[in-house]
BAFI-3210 file (N, C-alpha, C; in Angstrom, 3 decimals, decimal comma, padded with zeros to 6 digits):
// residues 66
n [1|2|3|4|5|6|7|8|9|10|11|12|13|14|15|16|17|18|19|20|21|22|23|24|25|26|27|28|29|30|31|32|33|34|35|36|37|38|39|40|41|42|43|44|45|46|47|48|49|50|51|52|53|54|55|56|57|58|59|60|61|62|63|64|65|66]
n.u [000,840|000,468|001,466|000,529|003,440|004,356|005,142|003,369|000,854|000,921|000,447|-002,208|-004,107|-003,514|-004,357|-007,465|-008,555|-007,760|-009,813|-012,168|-012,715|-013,258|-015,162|-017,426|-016,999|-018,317|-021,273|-022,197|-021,972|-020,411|-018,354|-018,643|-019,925|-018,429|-016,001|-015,220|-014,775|-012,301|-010,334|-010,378|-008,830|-006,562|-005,634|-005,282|-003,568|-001,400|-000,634|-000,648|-002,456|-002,337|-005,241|-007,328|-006,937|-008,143|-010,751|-010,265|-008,963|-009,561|-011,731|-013,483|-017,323|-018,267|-019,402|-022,164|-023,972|-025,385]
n.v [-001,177|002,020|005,473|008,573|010,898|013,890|016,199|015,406|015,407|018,581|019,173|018,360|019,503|021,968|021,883|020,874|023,376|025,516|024,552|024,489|027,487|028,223|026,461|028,262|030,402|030,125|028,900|031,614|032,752|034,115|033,494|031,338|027,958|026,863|028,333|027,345|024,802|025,270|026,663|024,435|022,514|024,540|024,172|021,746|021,107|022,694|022,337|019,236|017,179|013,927|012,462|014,179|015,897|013,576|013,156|016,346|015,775|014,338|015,269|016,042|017,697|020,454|020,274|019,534|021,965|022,786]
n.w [000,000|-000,797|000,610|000,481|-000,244|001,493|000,326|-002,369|-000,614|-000,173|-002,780|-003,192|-001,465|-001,646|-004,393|-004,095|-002,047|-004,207|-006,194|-004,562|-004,114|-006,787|-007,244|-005,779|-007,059|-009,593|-008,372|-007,095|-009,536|-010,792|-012,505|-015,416|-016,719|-018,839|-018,005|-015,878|-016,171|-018,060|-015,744|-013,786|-015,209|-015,951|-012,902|-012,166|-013,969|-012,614|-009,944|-010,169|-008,764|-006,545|-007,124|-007,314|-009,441|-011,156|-012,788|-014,034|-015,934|-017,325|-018,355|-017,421|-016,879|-015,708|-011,696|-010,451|-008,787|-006,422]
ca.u [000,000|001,421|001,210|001,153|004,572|004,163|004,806|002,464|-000,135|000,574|000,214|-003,655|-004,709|-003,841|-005,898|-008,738|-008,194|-008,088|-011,008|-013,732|-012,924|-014,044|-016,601|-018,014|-017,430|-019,612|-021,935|-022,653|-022,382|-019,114|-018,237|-019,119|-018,959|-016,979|-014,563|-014,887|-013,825|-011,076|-010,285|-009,779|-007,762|-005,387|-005,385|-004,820|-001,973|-000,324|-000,620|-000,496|-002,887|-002,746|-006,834|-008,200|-007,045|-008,290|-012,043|-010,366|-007,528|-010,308|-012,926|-015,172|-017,773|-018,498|-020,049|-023,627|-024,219|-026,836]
ca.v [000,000|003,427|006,216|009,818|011,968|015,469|016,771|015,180|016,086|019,252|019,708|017,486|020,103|023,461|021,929|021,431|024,857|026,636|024,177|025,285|028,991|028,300|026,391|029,493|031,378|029,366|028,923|032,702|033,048|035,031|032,426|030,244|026,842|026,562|028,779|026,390|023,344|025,734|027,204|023,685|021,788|024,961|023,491|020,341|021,116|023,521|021,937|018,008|016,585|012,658|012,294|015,319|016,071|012,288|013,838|017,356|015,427|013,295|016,009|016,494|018,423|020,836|019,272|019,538|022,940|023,132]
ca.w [000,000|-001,009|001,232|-000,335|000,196|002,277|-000,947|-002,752|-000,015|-000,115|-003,720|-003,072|-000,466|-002,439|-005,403|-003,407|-001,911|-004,933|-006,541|-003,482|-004,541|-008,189|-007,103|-005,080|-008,100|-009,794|-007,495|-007,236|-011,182|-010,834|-014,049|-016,507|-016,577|-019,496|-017,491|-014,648|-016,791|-017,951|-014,675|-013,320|-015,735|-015,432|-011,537|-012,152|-014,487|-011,891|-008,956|-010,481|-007,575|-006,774|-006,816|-007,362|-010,614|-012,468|-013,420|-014,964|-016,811|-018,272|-019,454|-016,844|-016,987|-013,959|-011,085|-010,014|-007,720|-005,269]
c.u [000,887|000,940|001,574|002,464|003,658|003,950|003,527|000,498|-000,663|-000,175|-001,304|-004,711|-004,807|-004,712|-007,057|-008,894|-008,768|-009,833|-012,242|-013,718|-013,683|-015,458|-017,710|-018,483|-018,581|-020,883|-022,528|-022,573|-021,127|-018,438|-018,666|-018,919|-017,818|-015,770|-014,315|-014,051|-012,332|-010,060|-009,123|-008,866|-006,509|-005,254|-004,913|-003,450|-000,903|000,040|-000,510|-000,807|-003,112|-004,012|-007,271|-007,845|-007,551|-009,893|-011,400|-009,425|-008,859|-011,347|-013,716|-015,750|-017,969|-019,308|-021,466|-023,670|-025,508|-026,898]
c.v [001,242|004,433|007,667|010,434|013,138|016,526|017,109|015,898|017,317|020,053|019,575|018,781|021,829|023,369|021,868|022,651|025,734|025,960|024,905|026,609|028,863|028,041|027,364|030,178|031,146|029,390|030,375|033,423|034,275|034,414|031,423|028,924|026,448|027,563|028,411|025,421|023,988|025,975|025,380|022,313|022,672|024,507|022,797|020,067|021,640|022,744|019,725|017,090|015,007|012,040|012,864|015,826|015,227|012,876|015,113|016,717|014,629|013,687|016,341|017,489|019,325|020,274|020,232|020,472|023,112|023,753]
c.w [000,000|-000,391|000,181|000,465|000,827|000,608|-001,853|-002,037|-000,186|-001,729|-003,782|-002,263|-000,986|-003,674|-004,565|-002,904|-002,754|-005,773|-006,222|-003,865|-005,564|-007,994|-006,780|-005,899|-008,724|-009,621|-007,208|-008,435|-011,662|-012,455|-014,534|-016,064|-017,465|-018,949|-016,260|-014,713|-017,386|-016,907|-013,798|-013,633|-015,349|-013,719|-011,489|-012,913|-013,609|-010,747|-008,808|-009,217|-007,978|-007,481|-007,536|-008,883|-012,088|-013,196|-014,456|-015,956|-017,675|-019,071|-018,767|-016,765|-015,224|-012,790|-011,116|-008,392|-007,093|-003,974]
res [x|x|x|x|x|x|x|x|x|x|x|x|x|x|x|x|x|x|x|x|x|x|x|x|x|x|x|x|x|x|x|x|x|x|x|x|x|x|x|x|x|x|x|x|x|x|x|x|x|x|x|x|x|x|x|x|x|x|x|x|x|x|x|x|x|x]
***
């Protein structure tokens, strides 16, 4: 079983981080979604999270806000 690095962590914990902001944005219509799905591939490229980046690397669409 593989444990994540500190590293790694920390890179896992500033994407989520900056993610929940977008989401917000979002969420109060501050942007688009297609500048959500933009928004958080550039994330996932910068910050190259274990987890958290396998949905934007793959296309996903924005999640479901309520």
């Amino acid at each position: 079983m593989s444990v994540m690095t500190t590293e790694q962590f920390d890179r896992e914990a500033s994407y989520r981080a900056a993610l929940a902001i977008i989401k917000d944005w979002l969420r109060k219509g501050f942007i688009t979604d297609n500048e959500y799905v933009r928004i958080d591939t550039m994330l996932a490229r910068k910050f190259s999270p274990v987890w958290g980046a396998i949905p934007a690397l793959r296309g996903a669409k924005r999640p479901e806000i309520t």
